[in-house]
N, C-alpha and C positions, 0 to 999 in steps of 0.2 A: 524388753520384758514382754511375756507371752501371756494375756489374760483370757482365761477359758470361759467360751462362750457359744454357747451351740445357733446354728442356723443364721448364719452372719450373713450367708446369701441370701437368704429368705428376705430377711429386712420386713418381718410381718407383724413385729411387735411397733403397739403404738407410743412405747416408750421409745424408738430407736428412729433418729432420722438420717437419710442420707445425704452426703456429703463427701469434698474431697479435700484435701490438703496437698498443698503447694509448696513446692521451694522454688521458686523461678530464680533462684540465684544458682540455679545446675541444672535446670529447665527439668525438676521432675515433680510427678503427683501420686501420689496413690487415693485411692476408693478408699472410703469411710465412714465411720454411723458416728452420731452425735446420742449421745447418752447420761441422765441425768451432769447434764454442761460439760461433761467431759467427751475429746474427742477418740478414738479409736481406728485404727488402720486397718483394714481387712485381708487377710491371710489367708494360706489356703490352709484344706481341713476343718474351717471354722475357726480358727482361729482368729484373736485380736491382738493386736501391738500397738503399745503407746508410738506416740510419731517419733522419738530419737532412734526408732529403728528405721527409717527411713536411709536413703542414701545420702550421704554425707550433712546430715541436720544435726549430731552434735558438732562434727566440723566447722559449720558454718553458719547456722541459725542465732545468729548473733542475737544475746539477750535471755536465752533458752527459747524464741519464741517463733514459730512457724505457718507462713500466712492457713488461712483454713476459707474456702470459696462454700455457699449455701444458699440456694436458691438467689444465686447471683449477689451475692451481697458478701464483702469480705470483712473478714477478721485478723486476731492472732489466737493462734494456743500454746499451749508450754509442752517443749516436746516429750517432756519427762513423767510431768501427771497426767497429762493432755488436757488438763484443765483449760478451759476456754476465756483469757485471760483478757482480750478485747475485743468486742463483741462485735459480730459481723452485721456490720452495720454500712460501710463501704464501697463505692461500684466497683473498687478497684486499690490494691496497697501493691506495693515493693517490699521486697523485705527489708529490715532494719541495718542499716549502715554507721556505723561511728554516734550511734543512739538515736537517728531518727530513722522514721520509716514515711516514706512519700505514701498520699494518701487520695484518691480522689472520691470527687460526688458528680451526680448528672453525665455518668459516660459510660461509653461502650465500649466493652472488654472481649476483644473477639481474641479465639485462642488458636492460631494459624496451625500451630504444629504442636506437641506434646511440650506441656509447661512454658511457652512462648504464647504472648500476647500483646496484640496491638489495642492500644485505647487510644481512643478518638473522641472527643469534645470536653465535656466535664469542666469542674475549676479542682484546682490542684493545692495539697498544702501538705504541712507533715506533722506526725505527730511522735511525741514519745514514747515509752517503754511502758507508760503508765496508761495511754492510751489516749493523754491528755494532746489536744493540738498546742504544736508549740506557733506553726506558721500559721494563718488563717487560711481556710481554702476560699482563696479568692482569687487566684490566678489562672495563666489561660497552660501554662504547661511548668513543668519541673525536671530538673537531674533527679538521677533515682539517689544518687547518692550523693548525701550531704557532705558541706566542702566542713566538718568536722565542728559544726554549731554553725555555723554557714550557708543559706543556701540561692541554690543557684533557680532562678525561676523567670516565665516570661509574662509580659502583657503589653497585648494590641503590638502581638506580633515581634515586640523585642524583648533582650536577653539584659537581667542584672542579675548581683546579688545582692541579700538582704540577710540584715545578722538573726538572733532567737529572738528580738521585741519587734520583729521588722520593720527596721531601719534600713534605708537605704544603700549600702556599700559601693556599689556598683552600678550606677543610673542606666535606666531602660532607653540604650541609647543604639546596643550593638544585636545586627543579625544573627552572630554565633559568640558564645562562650564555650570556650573549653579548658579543661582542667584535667594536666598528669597528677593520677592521686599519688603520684612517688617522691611530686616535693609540691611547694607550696604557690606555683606558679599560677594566674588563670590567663588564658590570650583571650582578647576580646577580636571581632571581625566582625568590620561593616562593612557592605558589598554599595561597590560603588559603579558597578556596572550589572548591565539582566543578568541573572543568573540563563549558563548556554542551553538548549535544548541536548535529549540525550546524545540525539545525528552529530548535533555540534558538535559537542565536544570528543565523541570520535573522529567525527573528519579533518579536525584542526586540533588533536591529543594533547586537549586541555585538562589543566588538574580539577581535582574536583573546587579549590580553593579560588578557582579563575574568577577575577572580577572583585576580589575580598581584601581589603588593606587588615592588615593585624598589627594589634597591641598585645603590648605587656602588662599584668597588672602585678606586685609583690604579693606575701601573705598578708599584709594591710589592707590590702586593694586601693592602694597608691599604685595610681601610674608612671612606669618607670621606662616606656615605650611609647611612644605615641601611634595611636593603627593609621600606619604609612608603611610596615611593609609587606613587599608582595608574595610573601610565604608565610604560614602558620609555620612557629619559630619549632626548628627540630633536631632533636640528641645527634650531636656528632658523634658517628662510629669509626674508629680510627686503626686501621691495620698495623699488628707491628710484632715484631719477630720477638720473641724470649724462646729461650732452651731452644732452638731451631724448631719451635712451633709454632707457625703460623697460625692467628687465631683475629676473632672480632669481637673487640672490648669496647662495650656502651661509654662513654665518657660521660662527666657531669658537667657537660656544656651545651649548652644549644647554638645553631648557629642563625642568627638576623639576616635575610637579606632585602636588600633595596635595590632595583636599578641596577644591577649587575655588579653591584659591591655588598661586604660582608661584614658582619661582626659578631661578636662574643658574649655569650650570656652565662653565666654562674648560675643554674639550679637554686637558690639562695638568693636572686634577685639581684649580685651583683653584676652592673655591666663594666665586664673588663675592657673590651674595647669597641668605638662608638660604629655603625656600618657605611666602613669607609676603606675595608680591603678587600686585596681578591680573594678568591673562593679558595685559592690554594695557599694561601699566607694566613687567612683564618684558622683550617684544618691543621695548619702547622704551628699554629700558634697554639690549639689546645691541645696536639698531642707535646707540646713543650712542659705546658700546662699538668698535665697528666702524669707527666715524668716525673 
């Protein structure tokens, strides 16, 4: 929607501040005035647009709601009235995932490239739709995106997760968590050797995971893995001929390995079988699987 307003460049009225608005979940922003609390996009010819004219913010602005950056201090707005719905008050937000949105205080948001930003120091937490913190910001870092009322956060250097009362799920035990948000898995990895320098691990073409044992955690965050082995666990892709077209279909299996043996993981947390085959009796055992 196009609302008529003359001298949008000027920005000379002391009713109108300026401002930008964010979607770092497409890494884009446009220029904008702030105007009795409502926000405004600026257009050319003078013109204004609510922010759902932006690129892809009805698509994706989950919530209706669109980070909005001011005098360094973040918010959210509603992309539709532009109504300024939680007040920038923020060093720093994400946008909102599965109904939170990561939030920090005390850091520095430096914006490297158009809609990309690195933040450094701060305590980290997240809050709702409503504007309400759900997590406390008391931690040293977070996932942008919540493991779905879940979240994943660090302190004094290590990774757990913690439910909406923060509660512990996951004890602050492991160098890395990570989570495919396509099923309900998380791997934990504590690195049991120095992490290599960059020379290193070019000169002896080490993975970035060198040095890391990994776990399995279910969507409980019951461990159903113990972090012993020496790959973060990864989707078997399985080649295989239909209608004489050779093609590459993702399976819904992961494959474990240990020590030069393997085994079988169910997306769903079931382990099929324990890692104690070869690497080519595994891969033949899920495209059996698959069949």
């Amino acid at each position: 929607m196009v609302i008529e307003m003359k001298n949008c460049d000027l920005l000379e009225d002391v009713f109108m501040q300026k401002c930008k608005v964010y979607h770092t979940g497409v890494y884009e922003f446009e220029e904008a005035v702030i105007k009795d609390n409502k926000v405004y996009i600026c257009g050319n010819r003078d013109k204004l647009y609510y922010p759902e004219e932006m690129f892809m913010a009805r698509e994706e602005c989950e919530e209706g709601l669109i980070q909005l950056a001011v005098n360094g201090k973040w918010g959210f707005a509603d992309i539709y009235s532009g109504e300024i719905k939680i007040k920038p008050t923020w060093d720093f937000v994400d946008p909102f995932y599965f109904g939170y949105a990561h939030v920090v205080l005390n850091a520095n948001a430096n914006e490297y490239s158009a809609g990309r930003f690195e933040v450094t120091g701060g305590k980290h937490g997240y809050i709702n739709k409503n504007g309400d913190l759900v997590i406390p910001v008391e931690y040293d870092g977070a996932e942008i995106v919540s493991l779905r009322g879940n979240f994943l956060v660090s302190k004094d250097g290590k990774w757990g997760v913690v439910d909406k009362n923060n509660k512990v799920l996951i004890p602050f035990e492991y160098d890395y968590l990570r989570k495919n948000y396509d099923d309900d898995l998380v791997f934990g990895g504590k690195r049991v050797l120095p992490k290599p320098s960059l020379e290193q691990a070019i000169k002896q073409n080490l993975w970035w995971d060198y040095g890391i044992k990994w776990g399995v955690f279910d969507k409980q965050f019951n461990i159903i893995v113990m972090p012993e082995l020496d790959k973060m666990p990864y989707i078997c892709e399985v080649k295989y001929d239909k209608d004489d077209n050779w093609s590459h279909i993702k399976k819904k299996y992961y494959i474990l390995k240990r020590k030069r043996r393997y085994g079988v993981l169910c997306v769903d947390g079931r382990l099929i079988t324990d890692v104690s085959l070869l690497k080519r009796d595994a891969v033949y055992l899920v495209k059996v699987l698959s069949d």
